[in-house]
PAVEXTI-943629 format. One line per 8 residues: for each residue x, z, y of N, C-alpha, C, O, CB. Coordinates in steps of 0.1 Angstrom, whole numbers. Glycine has a CB too. Layout:
! PAVEXTI-943629
X:Z:Y:X:Z:Y:X:Z:Y:X:Z:Y:X:Z:Y; ...
This chain:
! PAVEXTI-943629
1505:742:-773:1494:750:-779:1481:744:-774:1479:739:-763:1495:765:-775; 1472:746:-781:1461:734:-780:1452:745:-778:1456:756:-783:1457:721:-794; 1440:745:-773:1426:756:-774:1422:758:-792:1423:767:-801:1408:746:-765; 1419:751:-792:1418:752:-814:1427:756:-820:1436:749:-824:1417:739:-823; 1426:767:-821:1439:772:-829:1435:788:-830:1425:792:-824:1456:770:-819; 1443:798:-841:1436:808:-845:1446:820:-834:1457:815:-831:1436:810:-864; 1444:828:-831:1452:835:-828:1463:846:-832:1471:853:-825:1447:837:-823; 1462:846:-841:1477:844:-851:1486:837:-855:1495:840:-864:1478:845:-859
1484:823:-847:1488:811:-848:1501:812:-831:1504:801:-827:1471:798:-849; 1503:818:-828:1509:819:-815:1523:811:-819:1528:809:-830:1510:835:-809; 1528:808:-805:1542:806:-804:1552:814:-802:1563:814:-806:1545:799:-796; 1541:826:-791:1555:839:-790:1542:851:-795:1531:850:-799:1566:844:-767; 1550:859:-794:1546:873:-803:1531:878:-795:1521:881:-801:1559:888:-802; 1532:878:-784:1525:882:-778:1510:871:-771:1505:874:-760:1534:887:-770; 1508:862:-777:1499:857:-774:1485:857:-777:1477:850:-771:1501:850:-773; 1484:864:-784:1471:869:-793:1465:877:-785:1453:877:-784:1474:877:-808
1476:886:-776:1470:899:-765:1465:886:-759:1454:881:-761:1482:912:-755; 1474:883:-752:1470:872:-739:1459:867:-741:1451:868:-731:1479:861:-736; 1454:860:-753:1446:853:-750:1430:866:-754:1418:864:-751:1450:837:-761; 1433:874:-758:1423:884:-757:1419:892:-746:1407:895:-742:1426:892:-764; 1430:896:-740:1428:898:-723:1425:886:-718:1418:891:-709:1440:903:-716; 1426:869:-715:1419:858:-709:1406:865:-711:1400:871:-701:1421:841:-716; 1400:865:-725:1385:865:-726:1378:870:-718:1368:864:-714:1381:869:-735; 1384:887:-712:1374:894:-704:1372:888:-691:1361:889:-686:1378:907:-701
1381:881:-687:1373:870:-673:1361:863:-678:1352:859:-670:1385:856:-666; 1361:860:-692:1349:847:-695:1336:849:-692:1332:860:-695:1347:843:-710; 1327:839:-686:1316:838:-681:1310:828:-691:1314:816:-693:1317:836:-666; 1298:838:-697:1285:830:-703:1276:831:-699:1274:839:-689:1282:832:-713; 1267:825:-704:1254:818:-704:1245:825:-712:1237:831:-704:1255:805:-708; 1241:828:-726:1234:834:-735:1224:826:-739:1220:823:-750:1230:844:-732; 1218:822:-727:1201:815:-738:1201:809:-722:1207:810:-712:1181:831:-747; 1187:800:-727:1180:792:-712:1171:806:-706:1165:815:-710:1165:774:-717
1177:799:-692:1169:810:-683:1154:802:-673:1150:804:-661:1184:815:-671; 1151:795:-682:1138:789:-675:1140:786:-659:1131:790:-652:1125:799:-677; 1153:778:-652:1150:772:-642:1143:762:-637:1143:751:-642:1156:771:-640; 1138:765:-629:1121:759:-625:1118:755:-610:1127:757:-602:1110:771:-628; 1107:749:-607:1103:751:-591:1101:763:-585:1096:772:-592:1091:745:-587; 1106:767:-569:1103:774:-568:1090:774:-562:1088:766:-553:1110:779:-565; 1076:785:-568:1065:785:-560:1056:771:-564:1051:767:-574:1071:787:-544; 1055:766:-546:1048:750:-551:1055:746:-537:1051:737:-530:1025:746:-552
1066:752:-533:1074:745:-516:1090:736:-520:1097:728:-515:1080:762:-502; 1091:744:-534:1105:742:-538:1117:745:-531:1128:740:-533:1107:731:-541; 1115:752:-524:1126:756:-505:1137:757:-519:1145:749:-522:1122:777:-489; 1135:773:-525:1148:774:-534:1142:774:-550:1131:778:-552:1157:789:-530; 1151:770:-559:1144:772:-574:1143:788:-578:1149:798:-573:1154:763:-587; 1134:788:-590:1130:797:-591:1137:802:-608:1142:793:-615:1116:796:-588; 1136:814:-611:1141:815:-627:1129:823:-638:1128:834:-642:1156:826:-628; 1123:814:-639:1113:819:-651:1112:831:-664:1102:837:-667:1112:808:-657
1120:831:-667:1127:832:-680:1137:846:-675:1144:845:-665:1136:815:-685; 1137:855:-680:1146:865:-676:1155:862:-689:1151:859:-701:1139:882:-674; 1167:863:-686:1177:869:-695:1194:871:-690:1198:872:-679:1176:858:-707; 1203:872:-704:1212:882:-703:1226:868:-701:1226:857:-705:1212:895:-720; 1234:873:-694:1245:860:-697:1257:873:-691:1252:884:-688:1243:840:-685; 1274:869:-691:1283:877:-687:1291:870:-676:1292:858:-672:1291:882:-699; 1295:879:-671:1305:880:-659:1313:885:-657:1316:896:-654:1303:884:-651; 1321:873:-660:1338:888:-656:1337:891:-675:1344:901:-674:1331:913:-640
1334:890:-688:1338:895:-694:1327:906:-693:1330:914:-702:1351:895:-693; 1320:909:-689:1306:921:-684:1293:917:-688:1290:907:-682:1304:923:-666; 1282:922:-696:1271:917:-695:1265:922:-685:1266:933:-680:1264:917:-704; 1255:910:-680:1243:915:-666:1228:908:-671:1226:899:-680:1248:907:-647; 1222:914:-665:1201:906:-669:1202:904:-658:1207:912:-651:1183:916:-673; 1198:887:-652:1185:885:-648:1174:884:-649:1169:879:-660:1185:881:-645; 1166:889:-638:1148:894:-640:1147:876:-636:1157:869:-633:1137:910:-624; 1134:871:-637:1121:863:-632:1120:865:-622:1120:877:-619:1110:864:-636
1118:854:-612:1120:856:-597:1116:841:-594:1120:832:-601:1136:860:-591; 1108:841:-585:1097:832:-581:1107:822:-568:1106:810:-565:1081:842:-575; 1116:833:-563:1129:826:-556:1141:827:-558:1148:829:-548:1131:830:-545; 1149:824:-571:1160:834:-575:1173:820:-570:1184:823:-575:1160:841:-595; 1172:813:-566:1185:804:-563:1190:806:-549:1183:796:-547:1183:787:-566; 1193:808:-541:1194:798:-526:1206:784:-526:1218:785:-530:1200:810:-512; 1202:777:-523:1207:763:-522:1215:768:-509:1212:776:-500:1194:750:-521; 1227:759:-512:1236:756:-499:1233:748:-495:1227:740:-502:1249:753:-499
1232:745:-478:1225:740:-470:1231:726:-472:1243:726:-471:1224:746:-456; 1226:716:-474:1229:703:-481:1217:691:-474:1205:691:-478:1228:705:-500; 1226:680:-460:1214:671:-458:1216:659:-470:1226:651:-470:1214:664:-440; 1205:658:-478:1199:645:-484:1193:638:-482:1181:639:-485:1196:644:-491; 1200:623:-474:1195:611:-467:1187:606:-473:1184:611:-484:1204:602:-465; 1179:596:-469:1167:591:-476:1172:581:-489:1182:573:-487:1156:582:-465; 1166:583:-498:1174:576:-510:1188:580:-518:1192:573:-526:1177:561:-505; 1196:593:-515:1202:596:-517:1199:609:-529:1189:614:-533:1206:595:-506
1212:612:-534:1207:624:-546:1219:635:-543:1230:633:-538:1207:616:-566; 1216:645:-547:1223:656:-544:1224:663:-566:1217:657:-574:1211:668:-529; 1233:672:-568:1230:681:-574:1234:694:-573:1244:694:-567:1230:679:-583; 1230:707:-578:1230:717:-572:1230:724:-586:1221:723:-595:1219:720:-562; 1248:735:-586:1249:743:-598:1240:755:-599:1244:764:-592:1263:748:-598; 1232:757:-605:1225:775:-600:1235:782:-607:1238:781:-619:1207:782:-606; 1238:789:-601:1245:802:-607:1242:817:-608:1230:818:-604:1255:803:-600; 1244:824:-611:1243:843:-613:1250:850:-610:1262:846:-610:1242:849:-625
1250:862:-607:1264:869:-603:1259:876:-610:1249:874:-617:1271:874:-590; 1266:889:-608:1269:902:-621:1251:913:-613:1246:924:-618:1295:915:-617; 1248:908:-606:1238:920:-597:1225:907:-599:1215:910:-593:1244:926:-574; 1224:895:-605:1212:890:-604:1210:878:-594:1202:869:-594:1205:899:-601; 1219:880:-585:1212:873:-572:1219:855:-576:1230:851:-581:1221:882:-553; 1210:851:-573:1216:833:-571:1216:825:-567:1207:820:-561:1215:826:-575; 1231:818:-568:1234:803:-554:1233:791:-558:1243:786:-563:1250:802:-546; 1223:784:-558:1227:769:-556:1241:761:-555:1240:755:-544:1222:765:-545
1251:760:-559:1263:751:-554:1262:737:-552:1262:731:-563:1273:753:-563; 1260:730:-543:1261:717:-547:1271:710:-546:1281:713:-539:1253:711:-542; 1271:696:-555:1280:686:-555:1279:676:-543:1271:676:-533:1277:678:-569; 1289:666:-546:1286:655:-531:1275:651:-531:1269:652:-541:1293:641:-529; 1270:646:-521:1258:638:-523:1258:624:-522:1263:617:-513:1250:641:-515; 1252:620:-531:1252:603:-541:1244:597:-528:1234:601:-522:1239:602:-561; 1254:580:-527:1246:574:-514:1234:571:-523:1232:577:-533:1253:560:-505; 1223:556:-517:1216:552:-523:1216:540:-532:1208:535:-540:1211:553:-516
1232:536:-527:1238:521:-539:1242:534:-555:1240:533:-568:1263:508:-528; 1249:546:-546:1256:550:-561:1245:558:-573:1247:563:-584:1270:563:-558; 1231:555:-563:1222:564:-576:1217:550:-581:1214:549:-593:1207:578:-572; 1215:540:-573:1205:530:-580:1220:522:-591:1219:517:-602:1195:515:-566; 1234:525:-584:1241:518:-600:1239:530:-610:1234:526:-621:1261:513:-598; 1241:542:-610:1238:549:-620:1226:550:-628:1226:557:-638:1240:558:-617; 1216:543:-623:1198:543:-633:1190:544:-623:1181:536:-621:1194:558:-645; 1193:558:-612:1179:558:-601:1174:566:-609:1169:574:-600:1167:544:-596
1172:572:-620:1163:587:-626:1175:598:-623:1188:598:-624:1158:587:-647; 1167:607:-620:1173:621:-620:1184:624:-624:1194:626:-617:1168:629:-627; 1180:622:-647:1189:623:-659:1199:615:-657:1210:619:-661:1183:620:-671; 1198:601:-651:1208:589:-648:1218:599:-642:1228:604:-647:1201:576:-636; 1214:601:-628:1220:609:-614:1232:623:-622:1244:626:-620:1202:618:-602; 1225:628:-627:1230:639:-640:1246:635:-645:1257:641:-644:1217:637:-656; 1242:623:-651:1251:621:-657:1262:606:-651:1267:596:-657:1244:621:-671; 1261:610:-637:1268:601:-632:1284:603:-630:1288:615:-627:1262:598:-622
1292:596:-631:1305:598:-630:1312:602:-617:1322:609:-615:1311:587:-633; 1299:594:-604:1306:592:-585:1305:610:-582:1310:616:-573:1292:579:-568; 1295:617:-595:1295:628:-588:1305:640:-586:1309:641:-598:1286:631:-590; 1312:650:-578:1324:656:-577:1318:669:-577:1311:671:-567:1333:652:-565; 1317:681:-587:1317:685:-589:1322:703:-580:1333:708:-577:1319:676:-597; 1311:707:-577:1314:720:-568:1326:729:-577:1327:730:-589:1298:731:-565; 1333:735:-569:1341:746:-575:1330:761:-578:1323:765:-569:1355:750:-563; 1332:766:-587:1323:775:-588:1334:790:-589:1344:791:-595:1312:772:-602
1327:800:-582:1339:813:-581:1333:822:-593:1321:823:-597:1338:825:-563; 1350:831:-600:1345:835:-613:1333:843:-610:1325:844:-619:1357:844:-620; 1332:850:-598:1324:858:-600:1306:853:-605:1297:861:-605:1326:864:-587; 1306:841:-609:1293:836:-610:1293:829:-623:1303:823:-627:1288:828:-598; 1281:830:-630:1279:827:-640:1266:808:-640:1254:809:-637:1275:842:-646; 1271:796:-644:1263:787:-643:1252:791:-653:1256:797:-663:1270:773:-644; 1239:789:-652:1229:789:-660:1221:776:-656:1210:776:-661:1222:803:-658; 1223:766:-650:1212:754:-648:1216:744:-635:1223:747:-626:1196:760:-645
1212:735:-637:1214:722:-625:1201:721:-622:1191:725:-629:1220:705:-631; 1201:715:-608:1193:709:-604:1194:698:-599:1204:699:-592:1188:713:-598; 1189:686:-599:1192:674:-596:1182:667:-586:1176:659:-593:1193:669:-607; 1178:666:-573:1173:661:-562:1179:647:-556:1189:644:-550:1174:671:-554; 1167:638:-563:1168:626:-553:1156:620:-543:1148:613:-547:1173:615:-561; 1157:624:-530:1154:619:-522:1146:613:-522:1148:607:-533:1161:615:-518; 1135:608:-518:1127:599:-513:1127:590:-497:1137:590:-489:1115:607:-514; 1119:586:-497:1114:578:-483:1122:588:-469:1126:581:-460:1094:577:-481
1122:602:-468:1122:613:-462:1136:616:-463:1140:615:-474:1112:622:-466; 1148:622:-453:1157:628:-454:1150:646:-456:1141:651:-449:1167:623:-442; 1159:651:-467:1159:663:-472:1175:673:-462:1187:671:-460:1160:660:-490; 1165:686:-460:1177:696:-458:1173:705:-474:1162:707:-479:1175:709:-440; 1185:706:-478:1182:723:-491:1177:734:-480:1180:735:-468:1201:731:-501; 1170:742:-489:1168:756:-481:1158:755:-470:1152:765:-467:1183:761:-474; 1155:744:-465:1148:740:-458:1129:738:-457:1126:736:-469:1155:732:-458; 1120:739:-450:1108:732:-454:1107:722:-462:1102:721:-473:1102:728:-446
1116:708:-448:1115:698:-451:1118:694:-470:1115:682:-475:1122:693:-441; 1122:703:-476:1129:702:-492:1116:703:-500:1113:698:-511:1142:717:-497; 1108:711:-490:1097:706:-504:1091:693:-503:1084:690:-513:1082:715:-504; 1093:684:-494:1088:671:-495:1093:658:-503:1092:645:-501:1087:669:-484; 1101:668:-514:1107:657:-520:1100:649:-529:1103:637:-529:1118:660:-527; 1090:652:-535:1081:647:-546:1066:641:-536:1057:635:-540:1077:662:-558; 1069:644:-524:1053:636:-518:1060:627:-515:1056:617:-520:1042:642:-504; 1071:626:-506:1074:619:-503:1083:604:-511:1091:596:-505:1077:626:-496
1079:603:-524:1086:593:-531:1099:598:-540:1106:593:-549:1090:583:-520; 1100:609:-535:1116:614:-544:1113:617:-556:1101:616:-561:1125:629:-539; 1125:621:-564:1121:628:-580:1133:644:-577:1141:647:-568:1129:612:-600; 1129:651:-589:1138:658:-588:1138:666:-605:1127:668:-609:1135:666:-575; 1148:672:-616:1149:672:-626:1160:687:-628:1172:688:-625:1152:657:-631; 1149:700:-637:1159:712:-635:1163:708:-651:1155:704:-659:1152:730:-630; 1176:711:-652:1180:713:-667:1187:730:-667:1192:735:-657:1191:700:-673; 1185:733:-674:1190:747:-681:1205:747:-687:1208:739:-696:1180:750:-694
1214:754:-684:1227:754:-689:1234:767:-702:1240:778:-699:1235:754:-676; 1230:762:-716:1229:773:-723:1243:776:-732:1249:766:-736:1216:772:-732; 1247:786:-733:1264:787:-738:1273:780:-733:1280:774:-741:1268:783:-750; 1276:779:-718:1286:774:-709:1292:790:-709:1286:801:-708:1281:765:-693; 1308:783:-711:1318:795:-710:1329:783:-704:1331:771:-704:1322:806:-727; 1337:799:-696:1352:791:-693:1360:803:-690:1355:814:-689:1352:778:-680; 1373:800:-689:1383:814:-691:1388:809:-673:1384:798:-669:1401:813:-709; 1395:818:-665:1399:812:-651:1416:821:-654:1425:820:-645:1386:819:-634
């Protein structure tokens, strides 16, 4: 049985329930939630943009919040790149997940931009718990300066020679 398929299309009698009961675990997205810098320090990103996404099969709002991510504490070596899932839970609040962090050979073979870093293959990918909904990436690479997330030193990514690039994650769903 393949995902494309109608659900009256089952193999046994009962899969039409099943796959209707899966749904209520499903976690969306709804629209872009304007993830952004946070402030002008960037310690954690911020969510511009209020809106609605589900949890658990549940809708929830997030508000606009000038701090709404916290980043997992993540050191990024000088020249190195990190990325970081933002997520939502069902009450608003949000975590940063991040992925491995990219040495400085594996961002300059991937491009060395951000979007490059984004869409690199070396990167491994955080496990995210149902309870959270992805709404955006962030993507931090390093400059001249080793970076902590969460940290002061994180706002110095852009003085110090780094780049860094938020994208928005809009109609991401998955069943668990």
């Amino acid at each position: 049985m393949g995902t494309n398929r109608n659900l009256t299309d089952a193999a046994l009698g009962f899969q039409a329930l099943i796959d209707v009961l899966r749904s209520a675990s499903m976690n969306y997205n709804m629209a872009a939630k304007g993830c952004v810098s946070g402030q002008n320090s960037l310690v954690d990103p911020a969510l511009s943009t209020a809106g609605s996404f589900v949890v658990g099969g549940v809708f929830a709002t997030a508000a606009a919040s000038s701090s709404a991510f916290a980043l997992e504490d993540t050191l990024v070596p000088a020249y190195n790149a990190v990325n970081f899932v933002l997520c939502l839970n069902a009450a608003g609040s949000g975590i940063g997940y991040a992925t491995n962090v990219m040495t400085s050979a594996q961002v300059s073979a991937a491009g060395g931009t951000p979007a490059a870093v984004l869409a690199a293959s070396a990167i491994t990918w955080p496990t995210i718990p149902i309870t959270m909904t992805p709404v955006g990436i962030y993507t931090v690479i390093a400059g001249a300066v080793s970076h902590v997330s969460g940290s002061s030193s994180f706002s110095l990514v852009t003085s110090a020679g780094g780049s860094h690039l938020f994208t928005d994650i809009a109609s991401y769903n998955r069943n668990v």
